[in-house]
VOZAVEX-57383 format. One line per field, with one value per residue (C-alpha): residue in three letters; x negated, y negated, z. Coordinates in steps of 0.2 Angstrom, whole numbers, plus 5000, padded with zeros to 4 digits. Example, Ala and Ser with C-alpha at 12.3 -4.5 7.8 and 13.67 -1.06 7.14 Angstrom:
2
aa: c(ALA	SER)
X: c(4938	4932)
Y: c(5022	5005)
Z: c(5039	5036)
***
This chain:
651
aa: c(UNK	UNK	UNK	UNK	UNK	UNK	UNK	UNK	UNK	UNK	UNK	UNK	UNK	UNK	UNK	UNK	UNK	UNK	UNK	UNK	UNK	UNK	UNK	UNK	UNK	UNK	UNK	UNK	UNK	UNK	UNK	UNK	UNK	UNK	UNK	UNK	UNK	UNK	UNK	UNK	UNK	UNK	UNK	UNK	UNK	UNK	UNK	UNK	UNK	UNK	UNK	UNK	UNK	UNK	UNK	UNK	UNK	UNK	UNK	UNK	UNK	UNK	UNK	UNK	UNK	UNK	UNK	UNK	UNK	UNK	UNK	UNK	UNK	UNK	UNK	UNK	UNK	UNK	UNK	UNK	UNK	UNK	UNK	UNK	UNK	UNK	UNK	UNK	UNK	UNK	UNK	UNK	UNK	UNK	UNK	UNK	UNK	UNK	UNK	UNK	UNK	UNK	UNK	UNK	UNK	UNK	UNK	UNK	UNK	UNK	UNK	UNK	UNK	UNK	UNK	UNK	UNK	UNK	UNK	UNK	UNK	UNK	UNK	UNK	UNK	UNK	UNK	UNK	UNK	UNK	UNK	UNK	UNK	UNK	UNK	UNK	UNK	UNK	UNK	UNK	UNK	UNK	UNK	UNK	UNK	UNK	UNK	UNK	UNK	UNK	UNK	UNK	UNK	UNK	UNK	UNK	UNK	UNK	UNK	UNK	UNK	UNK	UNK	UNK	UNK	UNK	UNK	UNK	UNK	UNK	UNK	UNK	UNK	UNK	UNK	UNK	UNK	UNK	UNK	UNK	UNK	UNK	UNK	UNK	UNK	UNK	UNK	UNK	UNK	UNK	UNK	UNK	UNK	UNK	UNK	UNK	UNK	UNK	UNK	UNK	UNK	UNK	UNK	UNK	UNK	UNK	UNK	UNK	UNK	UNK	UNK	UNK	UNK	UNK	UNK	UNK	UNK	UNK	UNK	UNK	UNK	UNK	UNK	UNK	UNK	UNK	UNK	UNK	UNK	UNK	UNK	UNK	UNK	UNK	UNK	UNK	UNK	UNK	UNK	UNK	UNK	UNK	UNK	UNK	UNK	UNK	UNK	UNK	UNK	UNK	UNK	UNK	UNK	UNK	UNK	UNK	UNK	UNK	UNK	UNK	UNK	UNK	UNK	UNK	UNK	UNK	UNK	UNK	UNK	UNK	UNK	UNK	UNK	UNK	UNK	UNK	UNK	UNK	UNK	UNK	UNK	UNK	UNK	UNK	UNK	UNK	UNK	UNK	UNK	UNK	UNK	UNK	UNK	UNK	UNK	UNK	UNK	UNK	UNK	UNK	UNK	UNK	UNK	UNK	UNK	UNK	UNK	UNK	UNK	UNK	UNK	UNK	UNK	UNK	UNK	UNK	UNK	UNK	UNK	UNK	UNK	UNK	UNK	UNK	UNK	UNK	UNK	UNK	UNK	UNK	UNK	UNK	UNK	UNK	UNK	UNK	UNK	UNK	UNK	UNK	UNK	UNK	UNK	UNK	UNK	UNK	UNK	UNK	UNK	UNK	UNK	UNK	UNK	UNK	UNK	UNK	UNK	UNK	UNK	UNK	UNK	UNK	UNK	UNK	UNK	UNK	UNK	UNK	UNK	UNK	UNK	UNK	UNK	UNK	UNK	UNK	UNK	UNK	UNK	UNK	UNK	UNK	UNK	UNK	UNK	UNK	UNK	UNK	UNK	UNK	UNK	UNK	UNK	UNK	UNK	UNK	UNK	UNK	UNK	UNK	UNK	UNK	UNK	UNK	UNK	UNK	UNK	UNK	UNK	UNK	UNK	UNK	UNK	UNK	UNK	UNK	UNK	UNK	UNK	UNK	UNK	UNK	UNK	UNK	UNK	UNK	UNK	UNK	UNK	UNK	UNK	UNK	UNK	UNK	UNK	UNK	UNK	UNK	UNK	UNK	UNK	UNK	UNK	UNK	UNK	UNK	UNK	UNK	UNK	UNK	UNK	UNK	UNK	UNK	UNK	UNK	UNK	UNK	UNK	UNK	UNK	UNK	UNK	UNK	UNK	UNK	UNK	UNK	UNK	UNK	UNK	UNK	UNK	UNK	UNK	UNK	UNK	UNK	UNK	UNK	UNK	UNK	UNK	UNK	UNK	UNK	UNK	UNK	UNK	UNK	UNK	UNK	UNK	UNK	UNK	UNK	UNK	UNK	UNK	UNK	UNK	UNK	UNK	UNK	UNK	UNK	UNK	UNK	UNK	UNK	UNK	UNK	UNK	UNK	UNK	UNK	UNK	UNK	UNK	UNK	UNK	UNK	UNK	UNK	UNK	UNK	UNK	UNK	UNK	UNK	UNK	UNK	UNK	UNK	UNK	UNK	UNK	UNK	UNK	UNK	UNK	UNK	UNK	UNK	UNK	UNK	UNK	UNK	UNK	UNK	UNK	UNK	UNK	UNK	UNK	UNK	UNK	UNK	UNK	UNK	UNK	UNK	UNK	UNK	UNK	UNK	UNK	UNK	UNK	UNK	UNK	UNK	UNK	UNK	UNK	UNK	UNK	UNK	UNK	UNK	UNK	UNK	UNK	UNK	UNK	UNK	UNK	UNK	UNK	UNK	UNK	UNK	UNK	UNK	UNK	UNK	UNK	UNK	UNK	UNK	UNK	UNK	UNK	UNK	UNK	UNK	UNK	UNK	UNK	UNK	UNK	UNK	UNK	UNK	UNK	UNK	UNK	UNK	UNK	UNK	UNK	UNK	UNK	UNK	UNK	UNK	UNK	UNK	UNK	UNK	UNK	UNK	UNK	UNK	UNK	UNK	UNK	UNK	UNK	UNK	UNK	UNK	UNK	UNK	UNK	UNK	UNK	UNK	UNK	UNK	UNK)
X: c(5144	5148	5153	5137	5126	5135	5132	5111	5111	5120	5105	5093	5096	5101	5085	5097	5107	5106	5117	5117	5127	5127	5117	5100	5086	5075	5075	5063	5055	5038	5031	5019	5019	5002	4995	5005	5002	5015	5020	5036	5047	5066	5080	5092	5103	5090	5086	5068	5063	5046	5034	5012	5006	4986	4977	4976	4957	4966	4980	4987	4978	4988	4995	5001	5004	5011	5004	5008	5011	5014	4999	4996	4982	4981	4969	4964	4961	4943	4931	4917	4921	4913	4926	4937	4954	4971	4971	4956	4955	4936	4942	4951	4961	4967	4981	4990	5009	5005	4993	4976	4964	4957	4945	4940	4930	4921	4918	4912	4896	4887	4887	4905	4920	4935	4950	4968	4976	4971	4976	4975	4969	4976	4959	4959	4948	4953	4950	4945	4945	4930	4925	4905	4895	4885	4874	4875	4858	4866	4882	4870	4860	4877	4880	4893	4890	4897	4885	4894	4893	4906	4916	4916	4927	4922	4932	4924	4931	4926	4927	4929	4912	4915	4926	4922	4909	4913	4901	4904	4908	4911	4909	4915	4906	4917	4899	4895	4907	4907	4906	4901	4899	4891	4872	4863	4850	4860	4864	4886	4884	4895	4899	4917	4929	4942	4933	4930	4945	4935	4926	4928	4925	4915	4920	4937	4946	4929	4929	4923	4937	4938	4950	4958	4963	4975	4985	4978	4983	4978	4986	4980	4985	4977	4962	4962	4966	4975	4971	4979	4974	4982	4971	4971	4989	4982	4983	4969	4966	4950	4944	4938	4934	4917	4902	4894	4881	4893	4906	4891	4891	4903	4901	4908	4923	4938	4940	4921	4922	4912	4917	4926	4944	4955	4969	4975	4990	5000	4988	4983	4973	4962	4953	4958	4971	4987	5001	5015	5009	5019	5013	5014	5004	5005	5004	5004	5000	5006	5007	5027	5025	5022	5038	5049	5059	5047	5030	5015	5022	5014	5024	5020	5028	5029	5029	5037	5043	5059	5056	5048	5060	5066	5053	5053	5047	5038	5037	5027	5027	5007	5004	4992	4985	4978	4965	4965	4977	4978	4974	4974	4955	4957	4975	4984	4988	5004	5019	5021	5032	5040	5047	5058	5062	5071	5077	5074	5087	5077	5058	5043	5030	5017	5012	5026	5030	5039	5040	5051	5061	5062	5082	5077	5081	5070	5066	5057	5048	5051	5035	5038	5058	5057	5070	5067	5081	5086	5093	5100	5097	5111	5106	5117	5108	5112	5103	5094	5087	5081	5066	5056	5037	5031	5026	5016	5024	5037	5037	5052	5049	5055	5056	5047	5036	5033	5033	5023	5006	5005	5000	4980	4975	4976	4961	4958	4949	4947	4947	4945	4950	4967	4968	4973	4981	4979	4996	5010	5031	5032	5019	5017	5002	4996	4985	4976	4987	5003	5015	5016	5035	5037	5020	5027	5019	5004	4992	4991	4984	4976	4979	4968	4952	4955	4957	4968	4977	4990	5002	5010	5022	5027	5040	5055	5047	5044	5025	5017	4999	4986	4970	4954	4954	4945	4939	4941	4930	4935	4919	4923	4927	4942	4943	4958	4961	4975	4980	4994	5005	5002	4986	4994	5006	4997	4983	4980	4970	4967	4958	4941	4932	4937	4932	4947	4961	4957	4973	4972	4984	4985	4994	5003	5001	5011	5010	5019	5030	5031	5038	5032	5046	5038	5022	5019	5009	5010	5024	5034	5039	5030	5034	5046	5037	5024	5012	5009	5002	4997	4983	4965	4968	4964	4959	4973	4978	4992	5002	5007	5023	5026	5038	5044	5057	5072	5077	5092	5097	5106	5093	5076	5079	5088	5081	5072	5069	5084	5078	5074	5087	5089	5081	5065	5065	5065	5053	5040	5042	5043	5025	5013	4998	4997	4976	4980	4989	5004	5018	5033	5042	5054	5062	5075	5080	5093	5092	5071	5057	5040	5024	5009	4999	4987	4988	5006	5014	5030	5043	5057	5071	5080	5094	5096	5105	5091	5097	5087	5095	5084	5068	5051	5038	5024	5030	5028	5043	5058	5077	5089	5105	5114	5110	5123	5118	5109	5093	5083	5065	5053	5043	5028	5017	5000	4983	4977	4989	5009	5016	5033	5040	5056	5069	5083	5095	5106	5115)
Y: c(5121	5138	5146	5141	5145	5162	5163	5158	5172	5186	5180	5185	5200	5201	5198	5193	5179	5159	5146	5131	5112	5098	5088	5096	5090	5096	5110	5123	5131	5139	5152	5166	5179	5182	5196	5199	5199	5187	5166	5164	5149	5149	5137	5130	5146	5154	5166	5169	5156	5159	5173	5174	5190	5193	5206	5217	5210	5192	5192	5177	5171	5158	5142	5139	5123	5118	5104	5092	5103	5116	5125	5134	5129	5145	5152	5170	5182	5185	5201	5204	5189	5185	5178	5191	5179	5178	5166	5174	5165	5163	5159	5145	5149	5138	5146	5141	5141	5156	5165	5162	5159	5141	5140	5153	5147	5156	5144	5161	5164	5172	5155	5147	5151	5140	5145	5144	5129	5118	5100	5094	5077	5066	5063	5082	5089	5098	5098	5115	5119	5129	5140	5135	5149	5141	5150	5153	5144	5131	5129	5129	5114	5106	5106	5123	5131	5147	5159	5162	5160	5148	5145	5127	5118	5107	5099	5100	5092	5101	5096	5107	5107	5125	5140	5146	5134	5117	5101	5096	5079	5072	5082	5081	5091	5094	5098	5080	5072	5083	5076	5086	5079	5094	5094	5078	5088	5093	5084	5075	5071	5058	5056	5056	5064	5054	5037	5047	5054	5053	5069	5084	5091	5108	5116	5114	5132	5135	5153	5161	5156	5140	5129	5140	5125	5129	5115	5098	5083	5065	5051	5040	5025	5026	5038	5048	5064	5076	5093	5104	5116	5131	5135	5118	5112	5095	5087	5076	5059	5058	5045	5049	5033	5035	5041	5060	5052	5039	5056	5062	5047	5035	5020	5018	5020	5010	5012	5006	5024	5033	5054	5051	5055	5040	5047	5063	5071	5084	5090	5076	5088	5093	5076	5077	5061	5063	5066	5080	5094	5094	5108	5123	5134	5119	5123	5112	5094	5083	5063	5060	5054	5035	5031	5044	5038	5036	5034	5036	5047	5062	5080	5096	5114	5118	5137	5135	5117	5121	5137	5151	5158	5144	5131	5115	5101	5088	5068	5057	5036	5034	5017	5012	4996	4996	5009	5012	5020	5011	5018	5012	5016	5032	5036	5047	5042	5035	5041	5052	5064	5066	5053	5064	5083	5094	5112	5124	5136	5150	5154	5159	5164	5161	5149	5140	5121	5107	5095	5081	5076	5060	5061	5061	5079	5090	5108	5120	5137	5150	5162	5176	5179	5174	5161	5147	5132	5114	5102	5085	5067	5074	5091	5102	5116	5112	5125	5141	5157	5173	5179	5198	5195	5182	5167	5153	5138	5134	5118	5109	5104	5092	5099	5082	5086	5104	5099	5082	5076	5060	5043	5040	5034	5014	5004	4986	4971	4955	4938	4920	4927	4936	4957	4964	4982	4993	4992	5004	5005	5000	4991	4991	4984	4988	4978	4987	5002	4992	4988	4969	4967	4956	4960	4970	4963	4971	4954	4949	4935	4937	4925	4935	4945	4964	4982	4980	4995	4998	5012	5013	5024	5031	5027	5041	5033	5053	5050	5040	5036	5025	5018	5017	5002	4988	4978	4958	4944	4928	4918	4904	4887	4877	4858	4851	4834	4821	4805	4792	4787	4767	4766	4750	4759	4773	4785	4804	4812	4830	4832	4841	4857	4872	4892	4903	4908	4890	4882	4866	4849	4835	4820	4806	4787	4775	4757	4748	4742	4758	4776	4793	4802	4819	4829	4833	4845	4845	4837	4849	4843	4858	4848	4834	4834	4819	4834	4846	4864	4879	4890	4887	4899	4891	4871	4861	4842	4832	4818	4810	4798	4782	4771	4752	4754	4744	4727	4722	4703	4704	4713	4707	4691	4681	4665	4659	4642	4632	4623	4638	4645	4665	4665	4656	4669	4684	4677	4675	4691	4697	4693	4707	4700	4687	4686	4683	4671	4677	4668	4671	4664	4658	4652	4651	4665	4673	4690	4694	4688	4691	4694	4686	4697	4714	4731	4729	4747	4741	4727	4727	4715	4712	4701	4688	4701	4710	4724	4733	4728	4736	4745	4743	4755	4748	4736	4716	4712	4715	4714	4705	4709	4717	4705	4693	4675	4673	4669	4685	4689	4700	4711	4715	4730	4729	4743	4729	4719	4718	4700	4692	4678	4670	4670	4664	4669	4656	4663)
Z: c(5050	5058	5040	5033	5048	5046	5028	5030	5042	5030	5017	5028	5025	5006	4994	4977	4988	4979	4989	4978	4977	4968	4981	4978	4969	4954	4941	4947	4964	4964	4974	4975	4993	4997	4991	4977	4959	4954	4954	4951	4943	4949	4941	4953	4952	4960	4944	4936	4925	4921	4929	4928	4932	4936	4939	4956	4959	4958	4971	4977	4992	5002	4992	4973	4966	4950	4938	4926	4911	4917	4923	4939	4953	4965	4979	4977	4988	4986	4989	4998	5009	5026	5032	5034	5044	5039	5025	5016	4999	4994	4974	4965	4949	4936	4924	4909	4905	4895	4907	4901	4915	4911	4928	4939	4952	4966	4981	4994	5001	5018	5025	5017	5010	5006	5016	5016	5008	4993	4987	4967	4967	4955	4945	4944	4955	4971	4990	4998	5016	5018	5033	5037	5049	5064	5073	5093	5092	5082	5093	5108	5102	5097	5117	5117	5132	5124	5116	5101	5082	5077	5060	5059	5047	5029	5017	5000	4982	4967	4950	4937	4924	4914	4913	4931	4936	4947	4955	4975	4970	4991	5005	5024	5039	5057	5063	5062	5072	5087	5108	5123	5141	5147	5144	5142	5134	5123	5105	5106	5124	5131	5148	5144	5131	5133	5127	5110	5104	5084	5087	5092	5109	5107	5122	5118	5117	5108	5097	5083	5071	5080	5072	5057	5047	5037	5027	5018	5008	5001	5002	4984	4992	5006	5003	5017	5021	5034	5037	5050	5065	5071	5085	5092	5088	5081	5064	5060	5048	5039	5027	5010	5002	5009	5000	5007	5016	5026	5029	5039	5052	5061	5048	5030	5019	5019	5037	5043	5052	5040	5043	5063	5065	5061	5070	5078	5083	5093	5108	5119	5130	5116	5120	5138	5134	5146	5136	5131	5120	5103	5091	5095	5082	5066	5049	5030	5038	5023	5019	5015	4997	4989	4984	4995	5012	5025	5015	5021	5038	5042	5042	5049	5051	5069	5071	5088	5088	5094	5104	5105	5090	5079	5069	5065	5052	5065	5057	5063	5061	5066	5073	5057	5055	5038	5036	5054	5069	5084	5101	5117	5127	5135	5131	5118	5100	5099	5096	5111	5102	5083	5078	5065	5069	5059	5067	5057	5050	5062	5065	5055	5069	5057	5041	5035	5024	5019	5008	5007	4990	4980	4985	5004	5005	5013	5004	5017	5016	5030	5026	5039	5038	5017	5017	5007	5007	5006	5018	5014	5026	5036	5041	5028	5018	5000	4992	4998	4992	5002	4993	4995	5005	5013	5004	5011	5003	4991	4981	4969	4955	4939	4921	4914	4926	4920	4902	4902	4907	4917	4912	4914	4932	4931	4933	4937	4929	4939	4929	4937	4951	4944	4945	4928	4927	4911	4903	4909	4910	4928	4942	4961	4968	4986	4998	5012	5009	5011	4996	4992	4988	4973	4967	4950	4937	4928	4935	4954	4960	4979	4992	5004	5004	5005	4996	4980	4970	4960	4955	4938	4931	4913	4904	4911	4930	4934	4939	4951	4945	4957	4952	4963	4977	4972	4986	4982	4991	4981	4980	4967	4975	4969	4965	4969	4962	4965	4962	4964	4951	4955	4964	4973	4981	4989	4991	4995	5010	5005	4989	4987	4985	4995	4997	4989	5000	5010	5016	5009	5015	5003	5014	5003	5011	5004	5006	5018	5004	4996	4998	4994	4983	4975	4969	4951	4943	4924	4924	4935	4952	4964	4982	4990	5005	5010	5016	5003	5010	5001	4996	4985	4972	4961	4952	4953	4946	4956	4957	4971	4967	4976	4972	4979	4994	4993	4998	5008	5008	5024	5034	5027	5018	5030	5028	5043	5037	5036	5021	5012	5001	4999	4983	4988	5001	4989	4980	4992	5000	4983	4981	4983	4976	4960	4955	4936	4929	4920	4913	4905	4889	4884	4902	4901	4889	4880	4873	4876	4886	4883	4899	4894	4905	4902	4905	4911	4917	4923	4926	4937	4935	4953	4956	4970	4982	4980	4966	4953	4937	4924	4923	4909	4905	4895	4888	4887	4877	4890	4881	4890	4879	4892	4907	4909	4913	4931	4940	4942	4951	4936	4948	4938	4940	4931	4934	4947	4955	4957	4955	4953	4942	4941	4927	4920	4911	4898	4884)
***
């Protein structure tokens, strides 16, 4: 470890420097410093692979990210601007592999102008951070008791409709979800801020540039975002599966919350929670991947996580519950501190990014010192470059990623109750945002209300692809139907009509004289159990199978009349019921007898120790060919009654 601390520290200082091992992951690194002129594509030996050039009036403005295909998504740093802060972008470009301009999009006005990071959504359209302009009569009606214009905060996603034109599709507003207990006459108020830690206190290290967001991701699964503030040291979780009109209020979405914070994290004090402060100065919030080790975390850079001169990559296990966080009334979010942290290999006292790889590795960018470098699970660097200027995030990346376009986004049909995929290599459905293991195949059948989705991949599994949620409220009712195989030797409790996803009990009763032995359905044996539990998914016909218990001489047949003999005894406790009159012929027989009865289902030949000698199924005409000569009871089992005659046998 000393040698290869050494050598990261001689690289700092050497601009052409590549320290590479079989252990990394991927084929190429992006990045592009801010203000430059160029993107760049390295291979793993740390050499230009691929290079877009633009034009002075299009420098880069803070993040680049490669898509599918190969085409660039960057932020531009955009003139005039009236929001003149570090992180000034104002413009969003699309580029091709060859450099041709495909969308070149102007999101900059007097009173907005999209900001620092970007995030490409998997549908193709794009979140922007946006600053918004409030007046001081604004901010003072908001219940601020500083008399300042403020840059709120917006989350916008735009989708692309010409060359350099795009729609707001969803919108989220800070200025919505905002809490003061300052001025009662004033709009937010509360009497505490504690109690409502899903807004944002106002007079909270209130300034001009209050929050300077400055990193933002989606989670597909989930369908919630997190975005990043350096001034506040917090990371917050907002849901986007609401329509514009719920993001403005406190009800809607996925999480019934509408546009509130679901979760926050890193300053306690910001919401006057007790509770260490974690972050200090946070950049590039991020969701750890579907699919990668420790899904679904949340990540940040902490400028100063270590100390005052050395970085870290802060992870975080929130306590989620579905689509929410829990949160104990008037405490801090849980966990009190990281529950992952990486030291960095030195500080960046300002931007800075991670992002964690499908090996388990992590690859981090170092903006202010230019090192950019990859660590395995156990802390060693495995590959790193020293690169010239300051780039604001660095990504790896796949060559089938580069040079491949992704499956379509799944979507779901639902059939008799049953979730249908469209058809891909591979399928993974989630419930509530949380894998179902097993569930694999491209149907699922609920056994519970809830928020279905699935993910698919193609065929060389490089690309995760999620539908939409589809929210499932099974309303059908199923009949479930049983019966006995003898209706003399039992009945069912149980069987009815029930709501989907009811937990239905069918109880078999034997007869005194009988015992329960399995269930059937279609002829495959489902339960050996007398009380047969599962749930109403769907209609369902059972059989319940009885059968006669045994007979012991010694035990139950002792004679208790001296004058009657054991078989007398047999036979009359033999005797279920005998309404008709049946007889047998000839008696005694040699090698068949024939039952003059009806509707016969079964005989039973027993002999006098009380042993089951041969079994009939439908049939009146029994062959005796392979009884030996004897005196045997025929226990005969009709569609109404069960009776027993004696015979003999005399070859």
């Amino acid at each position: 470890m000393n040698r290869l601390y050494t050598f990261l520290l001689i690289c700092a200082f050497t601009a052409v420097s590549v320290y590479a091992t079989a252990q990394s992951w991927g084929d190429y690194t992006l990045y592009s410093t801010s203000n430059s002129t160029k993107a760049y594509l390295l291979n793993m030996n740390g050499s230009v692979y691929h290079t877009w050039s633009f034009s002075s009036s299009n420098r880069t403005g803070y993040s680049s990210y490669l898509l599918p295909g190969g085409y660039l998504l960057r932020t531009v740093a955009y003139y005039p601007n009236s929001f003149f802060s570090g992180g000034q972008t104002g413009k969003l470009q699309k580029v091709d592999w060859n450099g041709n301009i495909v969308w070149d999009f102007v999101y900059s006005t007097t009173s907005y102008a999209m900001h620092h990071d970007i995030c490409p959504m998997p549908n193709g359209n794009v979140l922007l951070i946006a600053y918004e302009s409030k007046t001081p009569a604004q901010a003072s009606q908001a219940g601020c008791s500083a008399n300042i214009t403020i840059w709120s905060e917006k989350i916008v996603e735009i989708k692309q409709t010409g060359p350099t034109t795009g729609e707001v599709v969803w919108e989220w507003h800070l200025w919505d979800h905002l809490v003061q207990n300052q001025n009662p006459n004033k709009d937010n108020y509360e009497t505490t801020i504690v109690d409502h830690p899903d807004r944002l206190n106002i007079n909270y290290k209130v300034a001009k540039d209050w929050l300077h967001a400055n990193g933002i991701d989606y989670n597909p699964i989930l369908d919630q975002i997190v975005f990043s503030s350096h001034n506040l040291n917090e990371i917050y979780v907002i849901d986007h599966s609401t329509t514009t009109e719920e993001a403005a209020t406190g009800s809607g979405g996925n999480s019934g919350k509408g546009g509130r914070f679901l979760y926050r994290w890193g300053n306690p004090a910001a919401y006057q929670a007790q509770g260490p402060t974690i972050f200090n100065i946070v950049h590039d919030s991020r969701w750890i991947p579907d699919g990668l080790p420790n899904a679904s975390w949340l990540a940040a850079f902490n400028n100063r996580g270590v100390s005052s001169m050395q970085s870290s990559i802060d992870q975080i296990q929130p306590p989620r519950e579905d689509y929410n966080y829990t949160i104990i009334p008037g405490a801090a979010y849980l966990p009190t501190t990281y529950t992952l942290r990486h030291a960095c290999n030195g500080g960046s006292y300002g931007q800075g990014g991670s992002q964690t790889l499908p090996n388990g590795n992590l690859f981090v960018t170092m903006t202010t010192s230019g090192l950019l470098y990859e660590v395995n699970e156990a802390g060693s660097t495995v590959w790193s470059k020293q690169i010239n200027g300051m780039a604001p995030k660095a990504y790896r990346y796949s060559e089938h990623y580069i040079n491949n376009l992704p499956p379509d986004i799944p979507e779901i049909s639902i059939e008799e109750n049953i979730l249908i995929s469209t058809e891909a290599d591979t399928y993974q459905w989630f419930r509530n945002g949380n894998l179902i293991e097993g569930a694999n195949d491209q149907t699922y059948q609920p056994t519970e209300e809830g928020i279905y989705l699935v993910r698919i991949t193609d065929e060389g599994y490089n690309f995760y692809m999620h539908s939409k949620g589809v929210r499932f409220t099974p309303t059908a009712t199923c009949n479930i139907v049983a019966k006995p195989n003898f209706p003399k030797y039992g009945q069912i409790s149980g069987t009815g009509t029930y709501l989907y996803g009811e937990t239905v009990t069918l109880t078999a009763l034997p007869e005194a004289f009988c015992k329960f032995t399995f269930w059937t359905e279609n002829g495959e044996v489902v339960s050996r159990q007398r009380e047969y539990t599962f749930e109403a998914t769907g209609n369902r016909d059972l059989m319940a199978h009885f059968d006669l218990k045994s007979f012991s001489i010694s035990n139950e047949l002792t004679p208790t009349d001296p004058s009657k003999t054991k078989e007398t005894e047999l036979q009359n406790q033999s005797i279920i019921t005998s309404p008709n009159k049946i007889s047998i012929s000839p008696n005694p027989a040699q090698n068949t007898v024939t039952i003059n009865a009806d509707n016969i289902l079964r005989t039973d030949i027993i002999d006098l120790q009380g042993n089951m000698i041969a079994i009939f199924s439908n049939t009146s005409v029994l062959n005796l060919e392979n009884i030996k000569n004897g005196i045997y009871l025929l226990r005969i089992h009709s569609d109404k009654d069960i009776s027993t005659k004696k015979l003999i046998i005399l070859k």
